[in-house]
C-alpha positions in Angstrom: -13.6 -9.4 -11.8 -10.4 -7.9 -10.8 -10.3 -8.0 -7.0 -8.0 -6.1 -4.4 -8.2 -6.5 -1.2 -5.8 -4.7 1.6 -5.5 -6.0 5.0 -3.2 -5.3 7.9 -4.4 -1.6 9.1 -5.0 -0.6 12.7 -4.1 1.4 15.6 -0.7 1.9 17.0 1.3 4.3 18.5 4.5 6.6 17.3 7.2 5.1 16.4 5.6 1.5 15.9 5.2 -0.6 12.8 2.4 -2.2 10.9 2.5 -4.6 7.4 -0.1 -3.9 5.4 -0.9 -7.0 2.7 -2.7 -6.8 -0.8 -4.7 -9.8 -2.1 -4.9 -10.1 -5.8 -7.0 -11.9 -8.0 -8.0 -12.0 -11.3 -5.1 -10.6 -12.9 -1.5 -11.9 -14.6 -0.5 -10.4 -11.4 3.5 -11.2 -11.4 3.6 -9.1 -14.6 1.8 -6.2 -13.3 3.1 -3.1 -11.1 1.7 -2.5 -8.1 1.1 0.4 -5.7 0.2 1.8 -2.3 -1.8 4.9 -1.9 -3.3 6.3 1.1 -6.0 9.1 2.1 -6.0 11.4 4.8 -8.9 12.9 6.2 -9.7 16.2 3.7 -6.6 15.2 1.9 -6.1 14.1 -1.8 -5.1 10.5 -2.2 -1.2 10.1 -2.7 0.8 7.5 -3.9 3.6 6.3 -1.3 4.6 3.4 -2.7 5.4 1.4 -6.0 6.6 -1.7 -7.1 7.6 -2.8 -10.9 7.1 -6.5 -11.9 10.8 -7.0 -11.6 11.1 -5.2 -8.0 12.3 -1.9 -8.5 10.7 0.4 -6.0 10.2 3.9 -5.7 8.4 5.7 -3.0 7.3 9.3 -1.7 9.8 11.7 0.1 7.5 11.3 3.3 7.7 7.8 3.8 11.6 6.7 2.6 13.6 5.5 4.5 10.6 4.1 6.7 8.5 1.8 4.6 9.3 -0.9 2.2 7.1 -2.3 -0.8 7.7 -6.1 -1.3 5.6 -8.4 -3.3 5.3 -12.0 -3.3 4.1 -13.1 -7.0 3.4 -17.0 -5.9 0.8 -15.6 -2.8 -0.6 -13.0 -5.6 0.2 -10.1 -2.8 2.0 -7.3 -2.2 2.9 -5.9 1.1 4.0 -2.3 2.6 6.3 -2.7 5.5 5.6 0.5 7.7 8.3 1.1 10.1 8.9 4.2 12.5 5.2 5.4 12.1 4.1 8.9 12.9 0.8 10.5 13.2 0.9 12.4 9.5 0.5 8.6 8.8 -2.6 8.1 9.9 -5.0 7.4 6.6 -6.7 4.9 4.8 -4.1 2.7 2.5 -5.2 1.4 -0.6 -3.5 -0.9 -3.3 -4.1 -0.4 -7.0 -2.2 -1.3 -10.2 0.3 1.1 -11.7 0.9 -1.1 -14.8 -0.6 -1.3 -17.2 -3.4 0.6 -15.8 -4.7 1.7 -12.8 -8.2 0.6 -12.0 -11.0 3.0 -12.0 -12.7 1.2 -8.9 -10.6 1.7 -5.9 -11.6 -1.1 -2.8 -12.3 -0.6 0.9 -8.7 0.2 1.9 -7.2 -0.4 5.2 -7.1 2.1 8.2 -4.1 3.1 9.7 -4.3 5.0 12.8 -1.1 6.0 14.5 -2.1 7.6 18.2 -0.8 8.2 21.0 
């Protein structure tokens, strides 16, 4: 009954930005951590960003510096700011919890496409 649902994805070119959103429900979300993954096409999934209940962030060498995690514990949603976008970004982002477990069942994601 735990329910994730990402948002935002589309297609946009180098150099432009998206926001990415993740609906929770089901969950004590404000206590939990969160995090954003994405897949590439033939590529494992990777985690890019995280986000501890108390805001502490930490995110993969390809993406800081560009993208910001936030989280908004009174909407139940956490968001990935994607700034300066390049086409190695280009994947499908998922959300998922990092604390205290990750959930076996991963949603539909959101595509990102960045194109020129």
């Amino acid at each position: 009954q735990v329910q994730l649902v990402e948002s935002g994805g589309g297609l946009v070119q180098p150099g432009g930005s998206l926001r990415l959103s993740c609906a929770a429900s089901g969950m004590l979300f404000s206590r939990n951590a969160m995090g954003w993954y994405r897949q590439a096409p033939g590529k494992e999934r990777e985690l890019v960003a995280s986000i501890t209940s108390g805001g502490s962030t930490t995110y993969a060498d390809s993406v800081k510096g560009r993208f910001t995690i936030s989280r908004d514990n009174a909407k139940n949603t956490v968001y990935l700011q994607m700034n300066s976008l390049k086409p190695e970004d280009t994947a499908v982002y998922y959300c998922n919890l990092q604390w205290p477990a990750r959930l076996d069942a991963w949603g539909q994601g959101t595509l990102v496409t960045v194109s020129s």
